[in-house]
C-alpha positions as CSV (number, residue, x, y, z in Angstrom):
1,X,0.0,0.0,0.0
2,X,2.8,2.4,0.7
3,X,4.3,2.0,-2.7
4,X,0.8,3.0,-4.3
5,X,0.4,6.0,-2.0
6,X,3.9,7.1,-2.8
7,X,3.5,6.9,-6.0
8,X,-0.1,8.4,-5.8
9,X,1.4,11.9,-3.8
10,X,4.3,12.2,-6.6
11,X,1.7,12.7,-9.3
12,X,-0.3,15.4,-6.8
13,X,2.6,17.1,-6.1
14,X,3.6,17.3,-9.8
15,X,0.4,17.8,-11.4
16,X,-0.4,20.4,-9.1
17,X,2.2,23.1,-9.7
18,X,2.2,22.7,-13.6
19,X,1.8,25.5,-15.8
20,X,0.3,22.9,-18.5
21,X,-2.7,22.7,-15.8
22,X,-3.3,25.6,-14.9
23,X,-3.4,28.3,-17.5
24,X,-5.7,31.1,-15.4
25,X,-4.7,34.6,-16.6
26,X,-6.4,35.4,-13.2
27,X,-8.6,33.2,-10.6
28,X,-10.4,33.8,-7.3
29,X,-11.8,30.9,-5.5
30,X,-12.6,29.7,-1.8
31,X,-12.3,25.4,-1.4
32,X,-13.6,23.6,1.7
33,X,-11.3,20.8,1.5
34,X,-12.5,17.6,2.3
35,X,-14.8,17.3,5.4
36,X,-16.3,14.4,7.1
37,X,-15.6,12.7,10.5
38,X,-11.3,13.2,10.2
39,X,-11.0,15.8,12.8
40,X,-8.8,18.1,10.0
41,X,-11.0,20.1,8.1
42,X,-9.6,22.9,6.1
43,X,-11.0,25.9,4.2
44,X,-8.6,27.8,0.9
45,X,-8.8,30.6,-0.2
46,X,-6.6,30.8,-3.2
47,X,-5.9,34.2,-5.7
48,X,-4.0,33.3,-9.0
49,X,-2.2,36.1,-11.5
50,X,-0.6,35.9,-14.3
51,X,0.4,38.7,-17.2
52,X,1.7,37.4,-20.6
53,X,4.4,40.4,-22.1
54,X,4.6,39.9,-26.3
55,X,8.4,40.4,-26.1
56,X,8.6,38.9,-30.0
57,X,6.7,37.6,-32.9
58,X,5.1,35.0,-31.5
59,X,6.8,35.3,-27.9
60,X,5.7,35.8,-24.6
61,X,7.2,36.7,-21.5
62,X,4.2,35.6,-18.3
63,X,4.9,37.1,-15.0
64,X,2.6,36.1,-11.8
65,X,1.5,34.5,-9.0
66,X,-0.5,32.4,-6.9
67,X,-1.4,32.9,-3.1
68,X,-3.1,30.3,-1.1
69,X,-4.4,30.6,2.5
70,X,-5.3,27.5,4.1
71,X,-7.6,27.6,7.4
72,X,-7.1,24.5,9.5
73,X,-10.1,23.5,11.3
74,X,-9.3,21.0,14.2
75,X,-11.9,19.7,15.8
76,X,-10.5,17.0,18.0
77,X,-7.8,16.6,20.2
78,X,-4.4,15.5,19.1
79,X,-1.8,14.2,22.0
80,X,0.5,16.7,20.5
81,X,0.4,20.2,20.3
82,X,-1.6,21.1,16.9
83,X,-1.4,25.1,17.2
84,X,1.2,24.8,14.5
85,X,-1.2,23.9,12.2
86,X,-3.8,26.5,12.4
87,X,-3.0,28.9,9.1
88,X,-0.8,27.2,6.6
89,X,0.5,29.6,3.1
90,X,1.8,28.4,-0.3
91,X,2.8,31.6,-2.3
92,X,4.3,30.7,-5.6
93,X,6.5,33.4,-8.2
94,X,5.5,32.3,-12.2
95,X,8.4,33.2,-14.3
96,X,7.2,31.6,-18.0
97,X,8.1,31.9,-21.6
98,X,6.4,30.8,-24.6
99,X,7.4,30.5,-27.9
100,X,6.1,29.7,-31.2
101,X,8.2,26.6,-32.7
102,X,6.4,25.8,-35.9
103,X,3.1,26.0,-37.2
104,X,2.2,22.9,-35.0
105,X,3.8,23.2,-32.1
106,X,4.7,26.2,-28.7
107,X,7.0,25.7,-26.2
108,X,5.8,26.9,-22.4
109,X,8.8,26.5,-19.9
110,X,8.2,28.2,-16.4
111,X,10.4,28.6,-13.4
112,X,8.3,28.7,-10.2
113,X,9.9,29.6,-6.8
114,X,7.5,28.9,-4.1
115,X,7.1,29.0,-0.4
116,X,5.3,26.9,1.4
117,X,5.0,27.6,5.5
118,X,3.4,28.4,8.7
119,X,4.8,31.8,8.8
120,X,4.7,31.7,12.5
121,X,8.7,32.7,12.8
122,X,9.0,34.7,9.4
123,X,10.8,33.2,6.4
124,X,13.2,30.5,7.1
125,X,15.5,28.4,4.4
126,X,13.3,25.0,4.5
127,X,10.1,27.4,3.7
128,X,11.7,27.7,0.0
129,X,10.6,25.1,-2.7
130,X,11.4,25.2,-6.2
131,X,9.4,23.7,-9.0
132,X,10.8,23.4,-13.2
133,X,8.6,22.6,-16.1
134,X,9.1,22.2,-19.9
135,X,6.9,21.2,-21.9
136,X,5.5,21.3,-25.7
137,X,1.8,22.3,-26.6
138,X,-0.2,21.7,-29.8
139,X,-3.3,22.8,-30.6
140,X,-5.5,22.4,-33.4
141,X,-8.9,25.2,-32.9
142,X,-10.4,25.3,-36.7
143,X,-11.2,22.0,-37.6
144,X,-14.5,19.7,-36.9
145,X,-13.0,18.3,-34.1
146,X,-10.8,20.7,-32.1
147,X,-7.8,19.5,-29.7
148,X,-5.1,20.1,-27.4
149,X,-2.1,17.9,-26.7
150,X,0.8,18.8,-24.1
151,X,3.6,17.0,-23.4
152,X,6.2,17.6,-21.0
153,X,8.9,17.6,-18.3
154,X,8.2,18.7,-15.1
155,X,10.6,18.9,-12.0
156,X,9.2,19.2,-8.4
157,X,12.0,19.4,-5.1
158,X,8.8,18.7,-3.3
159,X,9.1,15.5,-3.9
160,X,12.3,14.8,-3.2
161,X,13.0,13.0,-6.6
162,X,16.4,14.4,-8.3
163,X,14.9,13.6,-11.8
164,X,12.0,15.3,-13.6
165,X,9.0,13.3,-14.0
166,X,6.9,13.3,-17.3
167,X,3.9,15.4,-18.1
168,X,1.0,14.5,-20.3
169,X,-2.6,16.6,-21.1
170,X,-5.1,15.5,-23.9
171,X,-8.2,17.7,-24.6
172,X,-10.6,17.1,-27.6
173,X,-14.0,18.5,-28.3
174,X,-15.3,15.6,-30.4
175,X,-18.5,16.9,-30.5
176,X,-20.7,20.3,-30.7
177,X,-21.5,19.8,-27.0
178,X,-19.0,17.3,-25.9
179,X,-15.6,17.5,-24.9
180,X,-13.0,15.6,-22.2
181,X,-9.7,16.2,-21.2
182,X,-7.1,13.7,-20.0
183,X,-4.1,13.7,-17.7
184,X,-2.9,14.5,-14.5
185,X,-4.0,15.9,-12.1
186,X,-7.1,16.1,-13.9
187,X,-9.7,14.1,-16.0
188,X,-12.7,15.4,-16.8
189,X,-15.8,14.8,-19.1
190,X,-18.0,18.3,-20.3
191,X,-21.4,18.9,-21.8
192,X,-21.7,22.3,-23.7
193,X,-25.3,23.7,-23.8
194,X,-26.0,27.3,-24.9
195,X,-22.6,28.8,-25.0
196,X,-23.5,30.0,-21.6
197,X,-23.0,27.0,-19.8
198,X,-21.2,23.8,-19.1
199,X,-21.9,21.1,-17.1
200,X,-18.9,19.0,-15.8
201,X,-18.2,15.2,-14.1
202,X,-14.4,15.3,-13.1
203,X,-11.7,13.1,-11.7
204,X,-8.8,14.9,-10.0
205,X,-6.1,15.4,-7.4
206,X,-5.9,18.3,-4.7
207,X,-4.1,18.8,-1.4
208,X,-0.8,20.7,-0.4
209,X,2.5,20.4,1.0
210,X,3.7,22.8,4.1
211,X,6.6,22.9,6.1
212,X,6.2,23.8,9.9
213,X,8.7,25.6,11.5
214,X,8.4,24.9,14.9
215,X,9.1,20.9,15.2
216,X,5.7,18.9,16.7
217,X,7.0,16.6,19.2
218,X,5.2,13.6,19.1
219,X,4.5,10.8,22.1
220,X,7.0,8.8,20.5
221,X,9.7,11.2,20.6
222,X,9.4,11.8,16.7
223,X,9.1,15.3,15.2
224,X,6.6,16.9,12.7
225,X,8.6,19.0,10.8
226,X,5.9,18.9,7.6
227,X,2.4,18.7,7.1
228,X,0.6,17.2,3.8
229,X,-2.7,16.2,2.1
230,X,-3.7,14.1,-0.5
231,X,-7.2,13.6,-1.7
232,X,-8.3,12.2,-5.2
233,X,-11.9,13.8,-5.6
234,X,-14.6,13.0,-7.6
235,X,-17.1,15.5,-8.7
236,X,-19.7,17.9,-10.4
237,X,-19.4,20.8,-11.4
238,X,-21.3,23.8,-13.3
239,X,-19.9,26.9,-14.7
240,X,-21.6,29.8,-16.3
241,X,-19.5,31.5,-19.3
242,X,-19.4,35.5,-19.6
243,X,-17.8,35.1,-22.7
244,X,-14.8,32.5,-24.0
245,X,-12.1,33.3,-21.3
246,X,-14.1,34.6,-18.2
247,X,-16.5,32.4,-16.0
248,X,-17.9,31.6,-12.7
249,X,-18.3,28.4,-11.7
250,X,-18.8,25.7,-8.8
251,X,-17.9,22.5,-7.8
252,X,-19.3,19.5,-5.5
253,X,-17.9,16.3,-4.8
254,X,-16.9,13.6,-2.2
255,X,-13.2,11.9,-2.0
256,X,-12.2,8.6,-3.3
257,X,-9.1,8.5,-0.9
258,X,-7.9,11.3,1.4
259,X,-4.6,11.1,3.5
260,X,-3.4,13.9,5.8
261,X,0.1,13.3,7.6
262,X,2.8,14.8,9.6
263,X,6.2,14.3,8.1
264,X,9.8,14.6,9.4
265,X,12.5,16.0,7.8
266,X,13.0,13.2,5.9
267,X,9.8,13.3,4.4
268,X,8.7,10.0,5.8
269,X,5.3,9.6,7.5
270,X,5.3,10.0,11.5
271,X,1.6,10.6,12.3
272,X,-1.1,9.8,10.3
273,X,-3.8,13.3,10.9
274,X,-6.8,11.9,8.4
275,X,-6.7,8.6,6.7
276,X,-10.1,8.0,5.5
277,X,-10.6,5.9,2.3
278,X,-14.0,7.8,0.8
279,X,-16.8,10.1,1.6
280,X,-15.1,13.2,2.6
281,X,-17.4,16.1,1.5
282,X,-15.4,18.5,-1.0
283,X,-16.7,21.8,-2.8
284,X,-15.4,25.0,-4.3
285,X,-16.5,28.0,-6.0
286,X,-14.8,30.8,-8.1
287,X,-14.4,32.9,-10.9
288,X,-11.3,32.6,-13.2
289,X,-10.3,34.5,-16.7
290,X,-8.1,31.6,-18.8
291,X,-6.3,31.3,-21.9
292,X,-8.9,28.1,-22.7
């Protein structure tokens, strides 16, 4: 079971800091991350910016962004001190450039230096992460059947891996009012009605990484020095267009698997905070203004 969790909080931790996935010019949106009986709810509230700069024919400088706050609701006792845990911050620095290769194909690389901490001591040298991806993008909008293929690199030190780990997103509208996408960390299957609206069932990863400054000591004389979440989610979701790029929209779903742990500074697993297998409660709402 390990192996397949391990495995399973790689992808998360890639997918979820990839420029290939997330292509918001600008996004506001609150999640309740997922709730049920586990004792560590958590609300995020989450502000994304990015500015593309035409420095060339066909070449784009993007400078941005993305702030997350995340609320940590404990509701029962731990036999450690969990005070440590009670506002967590991810800010990330977007530093991309895209380029036009041939008619076919763009290349997106981004740099993203991010910081991921408990702020309760200022910045500190373990609060610094930094996260590499390269990929290639093709896109095909006039035809009968539109698509988007991105393939990729993507490096994360999150993980603790010294290599990069591959990247791979298919989209296809096949029909008037049907499309899907697939990859990681999302999968998702979309009805088109009205130009208006869009009706959405999804498969997809969420969750964070954080370090905490201040060591938990544990009854077994183990320390906390990060904490993590995983959850695979399954949902619906509705989204009302303003016009191609700029929407609202909402989303409701329950986890398939959910994991929260302290780690140590190893990154191995010392106390398990929320282990359920399915049912947590998950839902967010927002409005965003994409490239897509």
């Amino acid at each position: 079971m390990s192996k397949y969790f391990l495995l399973f909080y790689f992808l998360l931790l890639v997918g979820g800091t990839c420029f290939a996935q997330s292509t918001d010019i600008l996004r506001v949106e609150y999640s309740s991350l997922p709730k049920g009986d586990s004792g560590t709810n958590a609300s995020r509230y989450r502000f994304i910016l990015n500015v593309p700069i035409k420095v060339g024919l066909d070449k784009y400088l993007v400078l941005g962004g993305e702030f997350n706050l995340i609320d940590f609701e404990i509701t029962k006792e731990y036999p450690f001190d969990s005070s440590e845990l009670n506002t967590l911050y991810v800010i990330d620095l977007n530093v991309g450039y895209i380029f036009k290769v041939n008619e076919d194909w763009r290349f997106v690389g981004i740099v993203t230096p991010r910081i991921a901490s408990n702020l309760v001591n200022g910045l500190q040298g373990d609060d610094f992460l930094l996260n590499l991806t390269a990929t290639m993008w093709k896109e095909k909008k006039d035809i009968d059947k539109p698509f988007r293929l991105i393939l990729g690199l993507t490096y994360n030190s999150t993980t603790g891996l010294p290599f990069p780990l591959p990247l791979v997103n298919y989209h296809k509208r096949f029909h008037r009012s049907w499309s899907y996408s697939l990859g990681i960390p999302r999968t998702d299957f979309r009805y088109h009605f009205k130009d208006k609206h869009t009706l959405q069932m999804a498969l997809f990863l969420d969750g964070y990484f954080v370090n905490v400054q201040n060591d938990i000591l544990l009854p077994d004389g183990e320390f906390g020095s990060s904490v993590s979440l995983s959850a695979f989610v399954s949902a619906f979701s509705y989204q009302y267009n303003i016009n191609k790029r700029m929407s609202f929209y909402g989303v409701a779903g329950v986890t398939l698997y959910q994991s929260g742990l302290l780690r140590n500074n190893n990154r191995e697993k010392v106390y398990t905070l929320n282990d359920k297998k399915a049912g947590g409660f998950y839902w967010k709402a927002g409005f965003k203004i994409s490239i897509f």
